[in-house]
C-alpha positions as CSV (number, residue, x, y, z in Angstrom):
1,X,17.8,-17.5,48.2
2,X,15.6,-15.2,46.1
3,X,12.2,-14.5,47.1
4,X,10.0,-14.2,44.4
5,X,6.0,-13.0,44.4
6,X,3.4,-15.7,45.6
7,X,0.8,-16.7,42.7
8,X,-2.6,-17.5,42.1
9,X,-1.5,-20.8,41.5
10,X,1.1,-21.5,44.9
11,X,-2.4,-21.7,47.0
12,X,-1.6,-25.4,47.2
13,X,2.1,-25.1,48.0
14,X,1.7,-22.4,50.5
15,X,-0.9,-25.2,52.3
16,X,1.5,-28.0,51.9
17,X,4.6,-25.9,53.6
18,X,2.3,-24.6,56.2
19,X,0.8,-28.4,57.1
20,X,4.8,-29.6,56.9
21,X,5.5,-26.8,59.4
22,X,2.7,-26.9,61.6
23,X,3.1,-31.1,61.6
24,X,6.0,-30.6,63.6
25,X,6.9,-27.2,65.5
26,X,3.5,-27.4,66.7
27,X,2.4,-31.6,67.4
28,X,2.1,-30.6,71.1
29,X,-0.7,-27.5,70.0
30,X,-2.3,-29.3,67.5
31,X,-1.7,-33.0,67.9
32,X,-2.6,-34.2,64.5
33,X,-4.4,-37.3,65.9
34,X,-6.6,-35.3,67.8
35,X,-6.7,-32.1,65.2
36,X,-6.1,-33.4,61.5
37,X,-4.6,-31.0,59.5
38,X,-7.3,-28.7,58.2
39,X,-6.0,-29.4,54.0
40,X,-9.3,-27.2,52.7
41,X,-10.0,-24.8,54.7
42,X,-6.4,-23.9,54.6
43,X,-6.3,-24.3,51.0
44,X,-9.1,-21.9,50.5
45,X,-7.5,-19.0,53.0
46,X,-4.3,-19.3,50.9
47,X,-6.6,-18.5,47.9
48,X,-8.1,-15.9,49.6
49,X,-5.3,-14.1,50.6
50,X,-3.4,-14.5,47.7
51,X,-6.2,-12.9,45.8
52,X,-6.8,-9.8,48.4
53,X,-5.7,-6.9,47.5
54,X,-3.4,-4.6,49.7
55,X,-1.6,-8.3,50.9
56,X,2.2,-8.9,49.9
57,X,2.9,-12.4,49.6
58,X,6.5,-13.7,48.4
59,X,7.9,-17.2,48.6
60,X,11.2,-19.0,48.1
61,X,11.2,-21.9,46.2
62,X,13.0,-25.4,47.7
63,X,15.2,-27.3,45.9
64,X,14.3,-28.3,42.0
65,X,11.0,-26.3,42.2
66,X,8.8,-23.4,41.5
67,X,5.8,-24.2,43.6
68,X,3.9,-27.0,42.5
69,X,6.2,-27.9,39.4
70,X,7.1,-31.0,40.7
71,X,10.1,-30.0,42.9
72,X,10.5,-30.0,46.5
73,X,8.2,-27.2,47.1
74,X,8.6,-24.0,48.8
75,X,11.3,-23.3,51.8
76,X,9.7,-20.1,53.1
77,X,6.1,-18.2,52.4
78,X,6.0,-14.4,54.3
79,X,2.7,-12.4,54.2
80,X,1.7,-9.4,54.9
81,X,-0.2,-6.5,54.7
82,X,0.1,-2.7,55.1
83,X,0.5,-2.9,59.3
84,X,1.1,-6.6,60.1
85,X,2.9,-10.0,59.1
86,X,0.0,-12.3,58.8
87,X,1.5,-15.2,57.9
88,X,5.1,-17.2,58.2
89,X,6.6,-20.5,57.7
90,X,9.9,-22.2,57.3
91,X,10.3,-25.7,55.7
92,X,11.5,-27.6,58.5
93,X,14.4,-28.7,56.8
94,X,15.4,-25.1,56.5
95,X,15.2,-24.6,60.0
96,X,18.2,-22.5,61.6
97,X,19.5,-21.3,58.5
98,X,18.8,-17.4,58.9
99,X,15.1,-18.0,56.3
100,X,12.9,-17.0,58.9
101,X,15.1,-14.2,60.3
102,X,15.0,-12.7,56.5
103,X,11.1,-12.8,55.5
104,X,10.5,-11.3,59.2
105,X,12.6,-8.4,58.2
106,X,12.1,-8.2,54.3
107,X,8.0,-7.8,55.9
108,X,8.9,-5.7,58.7
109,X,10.7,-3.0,56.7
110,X,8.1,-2.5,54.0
111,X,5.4,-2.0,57.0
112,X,7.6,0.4,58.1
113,X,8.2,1.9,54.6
114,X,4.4,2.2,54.5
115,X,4.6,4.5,57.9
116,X,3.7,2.1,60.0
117,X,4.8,0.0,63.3
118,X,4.5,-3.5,62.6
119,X,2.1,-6.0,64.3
120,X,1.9,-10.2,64.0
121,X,-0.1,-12.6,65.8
122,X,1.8,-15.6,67.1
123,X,0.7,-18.5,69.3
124,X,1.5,-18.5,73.1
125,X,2.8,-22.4,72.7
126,X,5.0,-21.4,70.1
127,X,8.2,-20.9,71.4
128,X,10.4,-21.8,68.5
129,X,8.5,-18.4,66.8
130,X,8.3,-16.5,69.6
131,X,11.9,-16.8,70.8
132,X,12.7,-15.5,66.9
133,X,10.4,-12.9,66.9
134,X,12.1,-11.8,71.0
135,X,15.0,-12.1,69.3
136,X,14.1,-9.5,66.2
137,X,12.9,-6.7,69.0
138,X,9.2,-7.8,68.7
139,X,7.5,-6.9,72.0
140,X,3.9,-8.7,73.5
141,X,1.7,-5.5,73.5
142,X,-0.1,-7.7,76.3
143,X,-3.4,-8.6,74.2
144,X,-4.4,-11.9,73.4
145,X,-7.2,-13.7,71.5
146,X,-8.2,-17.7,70.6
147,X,-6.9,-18.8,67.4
148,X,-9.6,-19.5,64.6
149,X,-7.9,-23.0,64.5
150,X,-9.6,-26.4,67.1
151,X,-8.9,-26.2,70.0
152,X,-8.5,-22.7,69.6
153,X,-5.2,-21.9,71.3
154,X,-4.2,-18.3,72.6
155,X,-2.5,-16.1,70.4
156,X,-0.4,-13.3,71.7
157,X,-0.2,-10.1,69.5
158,X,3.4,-8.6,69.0
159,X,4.5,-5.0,68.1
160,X,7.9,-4.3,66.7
161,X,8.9,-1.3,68.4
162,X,12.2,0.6,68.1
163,X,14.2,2.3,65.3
164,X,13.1,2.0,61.7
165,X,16.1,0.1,60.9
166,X,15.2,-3.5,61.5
């Protein structure tokens, strides 16, 4: 797997893996009969991120493709920025194989190269994230907030706390 730097350009995969992510870890938060994928506005926060400056974003392309090029698009997208990992997705049929576990860490450890103690967001319903993110030594700091996203579900805000060494 080799992570490469998001472009200008990926705005439209990074959506596509997000929606094929969202569509089923999280069908019983955001039913898509009852919440429809949001395609543009998602589209244009991927463009906004990707053109903000002080935010890392690196991807890894699936099989037969560099983004939108046709192939299989992307396997994995991280984000992040100088104190938190703002944004993460697996291709589900990369689930399980360790992706996840390596963009947490590749993000986590250039926060902490930075100085800082990493933070992420995460939804309370989202077990399959949150068991991961348990799992990596992430800890709830106890505040929570509604998602931007209908019909606004809690999201629980996580520290990772601990050695440098992630």
């Amino acid at each position: 797997m080799t992570f490469r730097p998001a472009r200008a350009d990926d705005a439209a995969a990074l959506r596509d893996l997000e929606r094929e992510a969202n569509l089923v870890g999280l069908a019983h938060v955001f039913p898509a009969a009852d919440f429809p994928f949001p395609d543009d506005a998602v589209l244009a926060r991927w463009q906004q991120v990707l053109a903000e400056p002080g935010v890392v974003v690196e991807v890894v392309d699936g099989p037969g493709g560099d983004g939108g090029d046709g192939g299989e698009g992307l396997d994995v997208f991280v984000a992040h920025d100088a104190t938190t990992l703002r944004h993460l997705a697996v291709h589900p049929r990369r689930w399980g194989t360790g992706l996840a576990r390596v963009a947490v860490e590749r993000a986590a450890g250039r926060i902490r190269a930075g100085g800082q103690q990493p933070r992420l967001w995460c939804l309370a319903a989202n077990d399959r994230a949150l068991g991961l993110y348990l799992h990596l030594g992430w800890e709830p700091t106890g505040v929570e907030q509604r998602s931007e996203w209908t019909p606004y579900p809690v999201e629980r805000e996580l520290v990772l706390r601990g050695s440098a060494d992630v």
